[in-house]
C-alpha positions as CSV (number, residue, x, y, z in Angstrom):
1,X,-94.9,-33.0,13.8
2,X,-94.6,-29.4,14.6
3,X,-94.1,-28.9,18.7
4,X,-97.4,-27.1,19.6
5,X,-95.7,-25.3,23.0
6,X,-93.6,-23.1,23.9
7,X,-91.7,-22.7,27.7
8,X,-90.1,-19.3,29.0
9,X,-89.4,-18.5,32.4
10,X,-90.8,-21.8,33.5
11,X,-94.5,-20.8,31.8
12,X,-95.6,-23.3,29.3
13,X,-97.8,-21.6,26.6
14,X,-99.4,-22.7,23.3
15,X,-97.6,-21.4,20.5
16,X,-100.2,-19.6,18.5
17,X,-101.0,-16.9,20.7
18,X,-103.3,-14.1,20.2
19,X,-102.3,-10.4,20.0
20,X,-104.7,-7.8,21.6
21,X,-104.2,-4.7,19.7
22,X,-106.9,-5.1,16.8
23,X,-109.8,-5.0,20.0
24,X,-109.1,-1.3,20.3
25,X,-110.3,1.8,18.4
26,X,-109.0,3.0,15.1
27,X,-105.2,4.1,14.9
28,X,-105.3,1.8,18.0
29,X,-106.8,4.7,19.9
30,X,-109.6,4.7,22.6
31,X,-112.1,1.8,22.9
32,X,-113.7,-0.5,19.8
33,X,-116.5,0.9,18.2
34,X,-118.2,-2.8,19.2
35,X,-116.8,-3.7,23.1
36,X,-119.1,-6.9,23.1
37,X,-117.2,-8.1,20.1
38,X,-113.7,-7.3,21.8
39,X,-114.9,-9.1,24.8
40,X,-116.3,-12.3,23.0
41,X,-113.3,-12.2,20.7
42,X,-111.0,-13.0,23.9
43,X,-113.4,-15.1,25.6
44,X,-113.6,-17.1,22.2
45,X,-110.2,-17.2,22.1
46,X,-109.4,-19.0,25.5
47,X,-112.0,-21.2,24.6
48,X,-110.5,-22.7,21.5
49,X,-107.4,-23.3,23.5
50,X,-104.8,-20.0,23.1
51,X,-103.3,-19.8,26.3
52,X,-101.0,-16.4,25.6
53,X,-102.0,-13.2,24.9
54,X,-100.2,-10.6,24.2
55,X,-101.0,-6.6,24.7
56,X,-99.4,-3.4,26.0
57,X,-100.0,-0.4,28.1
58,X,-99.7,2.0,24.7
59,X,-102.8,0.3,23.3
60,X,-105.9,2.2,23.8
61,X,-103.8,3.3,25.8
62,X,-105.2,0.9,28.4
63,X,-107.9,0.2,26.7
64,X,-106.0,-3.2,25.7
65,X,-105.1,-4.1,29.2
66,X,-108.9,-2.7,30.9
67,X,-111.0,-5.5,28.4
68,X,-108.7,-8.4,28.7
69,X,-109.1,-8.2,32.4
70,X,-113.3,-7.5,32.1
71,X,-113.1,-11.1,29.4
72,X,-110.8,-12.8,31.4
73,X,-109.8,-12.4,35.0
74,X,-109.3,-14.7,36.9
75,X,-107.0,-16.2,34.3
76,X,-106.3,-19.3,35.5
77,X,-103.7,-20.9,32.9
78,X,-103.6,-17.7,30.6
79,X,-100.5,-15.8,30.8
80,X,-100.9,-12.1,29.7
81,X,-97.8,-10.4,28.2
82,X,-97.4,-6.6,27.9
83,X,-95.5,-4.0,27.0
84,X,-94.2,-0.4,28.0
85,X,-91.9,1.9,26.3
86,X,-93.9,4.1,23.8
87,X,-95.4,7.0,24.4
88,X,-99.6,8.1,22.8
89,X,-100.7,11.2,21.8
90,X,-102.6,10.2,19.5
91,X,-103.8,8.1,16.7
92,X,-101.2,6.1,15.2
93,X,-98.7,8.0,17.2
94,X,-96.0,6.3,18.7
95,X,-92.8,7.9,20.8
96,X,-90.3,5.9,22.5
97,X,-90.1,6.6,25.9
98,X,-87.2,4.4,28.1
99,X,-86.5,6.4,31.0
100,X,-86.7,4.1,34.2
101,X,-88.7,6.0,36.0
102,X,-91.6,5.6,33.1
103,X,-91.3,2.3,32.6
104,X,-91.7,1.4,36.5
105,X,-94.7,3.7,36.4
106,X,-96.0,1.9,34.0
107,X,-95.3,-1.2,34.6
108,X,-97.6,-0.4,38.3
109,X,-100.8,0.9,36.4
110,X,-100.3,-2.3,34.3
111,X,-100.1,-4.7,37.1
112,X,-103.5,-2.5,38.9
113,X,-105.2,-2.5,34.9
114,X,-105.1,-6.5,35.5
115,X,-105.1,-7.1,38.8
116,X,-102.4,-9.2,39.2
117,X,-99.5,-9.1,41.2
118,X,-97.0,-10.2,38.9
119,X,-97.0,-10.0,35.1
120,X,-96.1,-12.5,33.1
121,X,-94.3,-11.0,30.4
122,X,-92.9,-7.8,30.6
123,X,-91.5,-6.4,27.6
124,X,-89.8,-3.3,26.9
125,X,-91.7,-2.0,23.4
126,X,-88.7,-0.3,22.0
127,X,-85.0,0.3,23.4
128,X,-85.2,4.1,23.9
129,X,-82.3,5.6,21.9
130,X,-82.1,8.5,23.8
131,X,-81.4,6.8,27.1
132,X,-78.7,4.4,27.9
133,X,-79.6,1.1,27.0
134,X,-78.0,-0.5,30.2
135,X,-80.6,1.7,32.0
136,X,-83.3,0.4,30.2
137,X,-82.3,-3.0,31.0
138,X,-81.5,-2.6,35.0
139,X,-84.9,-1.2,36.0
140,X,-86.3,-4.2,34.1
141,X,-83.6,-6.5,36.3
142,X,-85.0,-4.5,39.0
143,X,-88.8,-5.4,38.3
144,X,-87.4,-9.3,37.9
145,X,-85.6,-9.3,41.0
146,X,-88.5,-7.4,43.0
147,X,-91.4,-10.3,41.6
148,X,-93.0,-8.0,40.0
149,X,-92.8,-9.3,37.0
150,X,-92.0,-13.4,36.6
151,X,-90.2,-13.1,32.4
152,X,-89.0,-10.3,30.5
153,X,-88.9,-9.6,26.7
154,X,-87.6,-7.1,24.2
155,X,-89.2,-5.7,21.4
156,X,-87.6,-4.2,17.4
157,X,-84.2,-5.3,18.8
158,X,-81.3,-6.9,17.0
159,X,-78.8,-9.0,17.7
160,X,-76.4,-7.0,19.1
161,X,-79.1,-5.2,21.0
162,X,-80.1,-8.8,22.7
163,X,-76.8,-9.5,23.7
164,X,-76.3,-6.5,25.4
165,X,-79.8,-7.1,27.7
166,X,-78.8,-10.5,28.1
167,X,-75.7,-8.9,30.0
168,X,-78.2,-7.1,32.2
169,X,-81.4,-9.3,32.6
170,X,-82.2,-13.0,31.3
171,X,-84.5,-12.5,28.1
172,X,-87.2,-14.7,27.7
173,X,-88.5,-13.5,24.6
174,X,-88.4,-11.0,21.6
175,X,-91.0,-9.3,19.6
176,X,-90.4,-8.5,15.8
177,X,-91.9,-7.6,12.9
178,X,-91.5,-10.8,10.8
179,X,-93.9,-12.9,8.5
180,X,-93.6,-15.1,5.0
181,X,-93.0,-11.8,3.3
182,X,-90.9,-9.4,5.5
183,X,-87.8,-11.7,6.5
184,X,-85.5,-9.2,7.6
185,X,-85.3,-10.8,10.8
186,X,-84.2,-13.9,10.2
187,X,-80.7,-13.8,12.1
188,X,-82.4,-12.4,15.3
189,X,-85.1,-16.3,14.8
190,X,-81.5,-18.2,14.3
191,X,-80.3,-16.5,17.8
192,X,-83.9,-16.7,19.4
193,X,-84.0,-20.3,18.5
194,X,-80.1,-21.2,19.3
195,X,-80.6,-19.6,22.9
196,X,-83.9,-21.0,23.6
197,X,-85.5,-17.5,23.6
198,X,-89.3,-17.0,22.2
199,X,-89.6,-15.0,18.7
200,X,-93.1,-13.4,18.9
201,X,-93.6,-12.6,15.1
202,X,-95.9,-9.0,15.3
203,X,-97.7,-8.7,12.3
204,X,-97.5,-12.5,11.3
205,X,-99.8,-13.0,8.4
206,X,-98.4,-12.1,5.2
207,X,-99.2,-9.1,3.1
208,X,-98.6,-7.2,-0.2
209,X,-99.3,-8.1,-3.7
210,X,-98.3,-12.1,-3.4
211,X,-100.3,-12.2,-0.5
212,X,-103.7,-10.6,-2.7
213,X,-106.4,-12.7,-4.5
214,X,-104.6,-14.0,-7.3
215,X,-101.0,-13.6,-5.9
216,X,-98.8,-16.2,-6.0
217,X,-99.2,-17.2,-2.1
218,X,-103.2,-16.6,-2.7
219,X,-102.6,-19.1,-5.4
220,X,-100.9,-22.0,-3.5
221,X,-103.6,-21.3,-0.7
222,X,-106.5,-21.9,-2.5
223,X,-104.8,-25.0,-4.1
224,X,-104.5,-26.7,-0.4
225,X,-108.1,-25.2,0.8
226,X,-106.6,-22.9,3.0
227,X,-106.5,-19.2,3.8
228,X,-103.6,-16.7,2.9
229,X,-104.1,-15.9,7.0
230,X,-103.2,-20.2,7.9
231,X,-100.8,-20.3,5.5
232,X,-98.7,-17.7,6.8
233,X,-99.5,-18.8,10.3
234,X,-98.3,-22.3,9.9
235,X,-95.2,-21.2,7.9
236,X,-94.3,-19.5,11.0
237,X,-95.2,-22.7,13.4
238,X,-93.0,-24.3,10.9
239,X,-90.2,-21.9,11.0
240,X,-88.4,-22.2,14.7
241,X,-89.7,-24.5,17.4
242,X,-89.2,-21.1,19.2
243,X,-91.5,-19.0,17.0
244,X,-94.7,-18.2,19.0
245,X,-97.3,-16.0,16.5
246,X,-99.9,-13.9,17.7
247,X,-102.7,-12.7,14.8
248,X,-104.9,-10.5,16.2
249,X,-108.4,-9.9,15.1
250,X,-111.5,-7.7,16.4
251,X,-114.0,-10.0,15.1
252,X,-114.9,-13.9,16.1
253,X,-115.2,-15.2,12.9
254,X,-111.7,-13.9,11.4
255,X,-110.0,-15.5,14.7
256,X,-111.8,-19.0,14.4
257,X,-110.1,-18.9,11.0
258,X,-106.5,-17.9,12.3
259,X,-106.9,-20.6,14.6
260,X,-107.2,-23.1,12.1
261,X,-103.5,-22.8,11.2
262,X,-102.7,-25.2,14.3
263,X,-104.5,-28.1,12.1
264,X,-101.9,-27.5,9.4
265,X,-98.8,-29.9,9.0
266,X,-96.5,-28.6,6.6
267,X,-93.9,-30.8,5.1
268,X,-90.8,-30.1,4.4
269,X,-92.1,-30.0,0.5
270,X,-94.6,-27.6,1.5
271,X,-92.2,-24.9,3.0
272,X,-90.2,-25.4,0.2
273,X,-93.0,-24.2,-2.4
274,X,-94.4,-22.0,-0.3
275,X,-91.1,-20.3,-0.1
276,X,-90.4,-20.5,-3.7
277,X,-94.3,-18.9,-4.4
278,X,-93.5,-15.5,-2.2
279,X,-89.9,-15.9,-3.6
């Protein structure tokens, strides 16, 4: 039986989260054509039980963090995760930006775009290669130390990269891209999982030509009555006790599906030829 939560930092969360940077405009720029959508998409969320949602100041910018806090505050048992660390200026432009100073800053406009006076989650969206990385990681001791923020994360880190915050700061989770089909972060799950740290898959449902109608992962899909979108979802469930996914949608319907992956019990025969199908 797959373990349905997850605890960081002393926050116990549902593992299939929801990710809050589809409910924004195109290239993740400015508001949603549709904001009553983007606000009954959350709201529908909560209601079907996802307790975790993730967003970051960079998407919108702020536009994320502005409609989560319209749908949702007061939040009661929903924990919000964000992010700083990249830089907009534009559509589907994205610069890393780790200077201490920016990252505090940020971090304050995201605890007034909320109104809380702690976040969650605080996760650094990309170690900065052009500032020293032990920087990066102090102010976000700093923020720990200060209660301004109660966990913190990493985001497109490696192993190497973990160890060296975990040096700094206690790390409570990390963000990667990872699904059935991009596996190149397999050793950073295997660490995650053997140091009890969260693996936030970004872009969890799996994608390219086995992932199509007619492609071999379609295929076993349609075989078991699922979706492509479940499938992938539960692999992930299946993958690491630690792994905690977070599909995002803009539209009500498409999450209702996504949520339906938390009804699926893979067996061990089932990851085995669902491996074998994307193989």
């Amino acid at each position: 039986m797959t373990t349905r939560t997850f605890t960081y930092a002393g926050q116990t969360v549902q593992r299939l989260g929801f990710g809050a940077m589809r409910i924004t405009g195109p290239g993740v720029w400015g508001y949603p054509a549709d904001r009553t959508e983007a606000i009954a998409v959350l709201r529908r969320a909560v209601q079907l039980g996802v307790d975790f949602i993730d967003t970051a100041d960079s998407y919108g910018p702020a536009v994320s963090e502005e409609l989560i806090a319209q749908a949702l505050s007061p939040y009661g048992s929903v924990r919000v995760a964000t992010k700083a660390g990249l830089l907009r200026t534009g559509p589907d432009q994205w610069f890393a930006c780790g200077k201490p100073a920016y990252l505090r800053q940020q971090c304050e406009m995201s605890l007034r775009r909320l109104g809380v006076e702690a976040l969650d989650l605080f996760q650094l969206h990309r170690v900065d290669p052009d500032v020293p990385a032990e920087e990066q990681f102090g102010l976000l001791a700093a923020l720990l130390a200060e209660g301004k923020v109660r966990a913190v994360g990493l985001s497109e880190v490696d192993v190497a990269q973990i160890r060296a915050a975990q040096a700094v700061v206690p790390i409570s989770t990390v963000q990667n891209l990872y699904n059935l089909t991009r596996r190149g972060g397999d050793a950073v799950v295997d660490y995650c999982e053997a140091h009890g740290i969260g693996f936030i898959p970004w872009f969890p449902v799996a994608a390219g030509a086995l992932a199509r109608p007619g492609g071999a992962l379609d295929a076993w899909a349609r075989e078991h009555a699922l979706s492509v979108a479940q499938v992938s979802l539960a692999w992930l469930l299946a993958r690491s006790p630690v792994v905690m996914p977070i599909p995002g949608t803009s539209k009500v319907a498409h999450l209702e599906e996504n949520m339906g992956a938390r009804d699926v019990q893979l067996s061990a025969d089932d990851v085995i030829a669902i491996e074998a199908a994307v193989a």
